[in-house]
C-alpha positions in Angstrom: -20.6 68.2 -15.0 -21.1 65.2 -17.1 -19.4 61.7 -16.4 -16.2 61.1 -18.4 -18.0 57.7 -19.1 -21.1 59.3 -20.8 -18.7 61.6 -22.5 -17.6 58.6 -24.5 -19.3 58.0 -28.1 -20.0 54.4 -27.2 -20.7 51.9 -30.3 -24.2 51.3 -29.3 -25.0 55.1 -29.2 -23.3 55.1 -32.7 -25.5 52.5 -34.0 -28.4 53.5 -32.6 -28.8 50.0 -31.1 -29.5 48.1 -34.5 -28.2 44.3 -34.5 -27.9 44.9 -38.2 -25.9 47.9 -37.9 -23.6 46.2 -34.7 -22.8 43.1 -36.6 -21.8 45.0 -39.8 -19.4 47.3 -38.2 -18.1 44.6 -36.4 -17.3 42.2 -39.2 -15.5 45.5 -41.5 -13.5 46.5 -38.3 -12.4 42.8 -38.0 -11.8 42.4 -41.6 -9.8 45.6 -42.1 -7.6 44.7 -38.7 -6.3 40.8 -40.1 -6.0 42.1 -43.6 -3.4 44.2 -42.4 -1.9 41.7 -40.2 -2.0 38.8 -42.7 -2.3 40.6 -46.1 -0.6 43.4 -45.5 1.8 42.3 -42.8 2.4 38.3 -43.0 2.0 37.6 -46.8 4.6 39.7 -48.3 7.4 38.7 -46.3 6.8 35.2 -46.3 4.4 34.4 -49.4 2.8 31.2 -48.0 -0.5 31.2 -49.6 -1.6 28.1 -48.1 -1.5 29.5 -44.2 -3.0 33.5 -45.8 -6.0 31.2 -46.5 -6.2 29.0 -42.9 -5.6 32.7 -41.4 -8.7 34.3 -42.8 -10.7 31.0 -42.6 -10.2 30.6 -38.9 -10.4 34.2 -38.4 -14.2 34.7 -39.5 -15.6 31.6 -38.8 -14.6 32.0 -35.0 -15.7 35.8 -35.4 -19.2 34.4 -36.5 -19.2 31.8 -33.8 -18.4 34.0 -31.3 -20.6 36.8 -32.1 -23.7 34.6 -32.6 -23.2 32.5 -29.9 -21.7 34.5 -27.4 -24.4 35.2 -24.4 -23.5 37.3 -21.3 -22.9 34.0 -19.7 -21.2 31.8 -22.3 -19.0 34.4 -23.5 -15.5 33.8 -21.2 -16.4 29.7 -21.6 -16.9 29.9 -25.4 -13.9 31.4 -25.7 -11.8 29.2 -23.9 -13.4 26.4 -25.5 -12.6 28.1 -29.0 -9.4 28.2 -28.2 -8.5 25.0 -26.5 -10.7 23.5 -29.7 -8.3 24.9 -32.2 -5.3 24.5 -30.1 -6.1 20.3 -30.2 -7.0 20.5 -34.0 -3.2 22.3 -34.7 -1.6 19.8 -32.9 -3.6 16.5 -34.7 -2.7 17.6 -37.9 0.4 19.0 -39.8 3.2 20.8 -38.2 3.2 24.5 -37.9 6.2 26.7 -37.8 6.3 28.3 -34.3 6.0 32.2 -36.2 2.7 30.8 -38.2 1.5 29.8 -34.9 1.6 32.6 -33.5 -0.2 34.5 -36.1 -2.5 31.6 -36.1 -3.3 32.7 -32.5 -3.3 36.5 -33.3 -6.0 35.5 -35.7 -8.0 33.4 -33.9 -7.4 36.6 -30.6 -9.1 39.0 -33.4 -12.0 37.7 -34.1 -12.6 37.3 -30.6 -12.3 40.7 -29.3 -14.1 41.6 -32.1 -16.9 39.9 -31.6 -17.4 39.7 -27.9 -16.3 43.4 -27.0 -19.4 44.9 -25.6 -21.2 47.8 -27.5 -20.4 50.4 -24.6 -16.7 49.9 -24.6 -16.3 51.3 -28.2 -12.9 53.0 -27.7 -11.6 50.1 -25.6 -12.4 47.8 -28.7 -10.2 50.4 -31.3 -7.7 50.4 -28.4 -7.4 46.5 -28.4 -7.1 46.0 -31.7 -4.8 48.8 -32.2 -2.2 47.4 -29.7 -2.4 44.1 -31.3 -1.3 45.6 -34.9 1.4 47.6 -33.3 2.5 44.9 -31.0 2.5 42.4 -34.4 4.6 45.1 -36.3 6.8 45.7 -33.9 7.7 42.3 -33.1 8.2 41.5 -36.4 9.9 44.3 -37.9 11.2 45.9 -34.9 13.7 42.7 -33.5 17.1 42.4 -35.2 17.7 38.8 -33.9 19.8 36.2 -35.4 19.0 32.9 -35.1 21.3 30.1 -34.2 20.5 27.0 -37.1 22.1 23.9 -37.2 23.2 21.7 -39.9 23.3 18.3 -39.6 27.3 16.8 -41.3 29.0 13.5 -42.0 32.7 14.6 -41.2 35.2 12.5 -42.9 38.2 14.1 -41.1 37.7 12.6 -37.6 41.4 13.1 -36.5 40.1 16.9 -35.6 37.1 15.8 -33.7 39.5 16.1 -30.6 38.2 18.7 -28.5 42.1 20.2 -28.4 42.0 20.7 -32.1 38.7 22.1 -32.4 39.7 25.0 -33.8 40.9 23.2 -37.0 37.7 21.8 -37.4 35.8 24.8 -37.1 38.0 26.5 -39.5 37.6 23.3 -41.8 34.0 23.7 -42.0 33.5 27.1 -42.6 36.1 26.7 -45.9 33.8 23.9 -47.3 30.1 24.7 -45.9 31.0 28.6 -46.8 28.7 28.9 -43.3 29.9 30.8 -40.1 30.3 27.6 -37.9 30.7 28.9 -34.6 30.5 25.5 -32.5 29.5 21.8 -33.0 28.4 19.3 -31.5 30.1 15.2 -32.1 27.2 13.1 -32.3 28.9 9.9 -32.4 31.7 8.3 -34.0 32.0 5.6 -36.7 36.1 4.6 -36.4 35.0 1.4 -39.1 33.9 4.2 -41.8 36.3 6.7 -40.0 32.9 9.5 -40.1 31.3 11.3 -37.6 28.1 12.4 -37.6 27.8 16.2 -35.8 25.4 18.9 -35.6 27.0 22.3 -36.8 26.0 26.2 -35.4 25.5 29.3 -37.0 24.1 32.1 -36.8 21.8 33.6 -40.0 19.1 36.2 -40.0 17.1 33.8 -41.4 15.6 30.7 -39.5 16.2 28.2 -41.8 14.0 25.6 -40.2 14.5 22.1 -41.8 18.1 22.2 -42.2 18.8 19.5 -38.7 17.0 16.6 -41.0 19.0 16.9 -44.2 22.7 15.8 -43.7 25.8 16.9 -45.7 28.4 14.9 -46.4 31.3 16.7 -45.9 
């Protein structure tokens, strides 16, 4: 009876052992795979050209790295080191929405696998990349959250900041923001100016990330 593990098309039976051949199918399987995540998945929801290009950018040139530097000893260690390395160079420049992060490091996770998977473990490498697509899509098509935002207010009428006639207030902000203000929180209190400054709740489907630095007056 043959072992189930020699039963297994493996990718350097497939190839034959070429280098040539290994590298090539390599580079289209990782291609296809963030082309659907990024292009196919990421882009047209949230049409930010400028992060579809850092995606794919990252994506290959730690692919190459990785496959043309990764040895059977340095291939755990150059990993790591890959990913502590980008980790210090998002963080020392611009900040990055916590959802473009995480494709960041789905990207960056790709070209990994995709490199360093060894040539025997064929299925294991479809399998890996597989789970990662589905996992992407159905995190971010599968999750019906709302997300609580806040709005940062100047509130004129301080004589319902009273925690007793909160309910006013709330009802007073919804009928001028148009938002559905579900709590709030008094910041501080300026009895000279009689304003307040407070931080309003809602929740949206949207994240609409930004909105705690720009204050209404209200």
């Amino acid at each position: 009876m043959q072992p189930i593990d020699d039963s297994i098309p493996s990718l350097q039976n497939f190839l034959g052992g070429s280098p040539l051949l290994d590298f090539t199918l390599r580079f289209v399987l990782n291609a296809v795979v963030i082309s659907l995540l990024i292009r196919g998945l990421y882009y047209p929801r949230y049409k930010n050209k400028d992060f579809v290009f850092t995606f794919f950018l990252f994506n290959i040139v730690n692919f190459l790295i990785c496959l043309l530097l990764g040895s059977s000893t340095l291939k755990l260690g150059a990993a790591f080191g890959l990913f502590a390395l980008f980790s210090i160079i998002r963080f020392r420049t611009v900040t990055v929405p916590v959802r473009e992060m995480g494709y960041f490091f789905v990207s960056v996770a790709v070209g990994v696998i995709n490199a360093l998977a060894p040539a025997g473990d064929s299925y294991l490498l479809f399998l890996a990349n597989g789970v990662l697509l589905l996992t992407t899509v159905a995190l971010e098509k599968g999750l019906n959250l709302e997300h609580e935002n806040v709005k940062a207010i100047r509130y004129e009428r301080i004589d319902l900041i009273a925690p007793e006639r909160r309910t006013e207030m709330l009802a007073d902000l919804r009928q001028r923001t148009g938002l559905p203000i579900h709590r709030v929180e008094v910041l501080n209190i300026d009895f000279l100016r009689d304003v307040a400054s407070i931080h309003a709740f809602y929740f949206a489907a949207t994240n609409e990330g930004g909105a705690l630095g720009r204050e209404i007056e209200d």
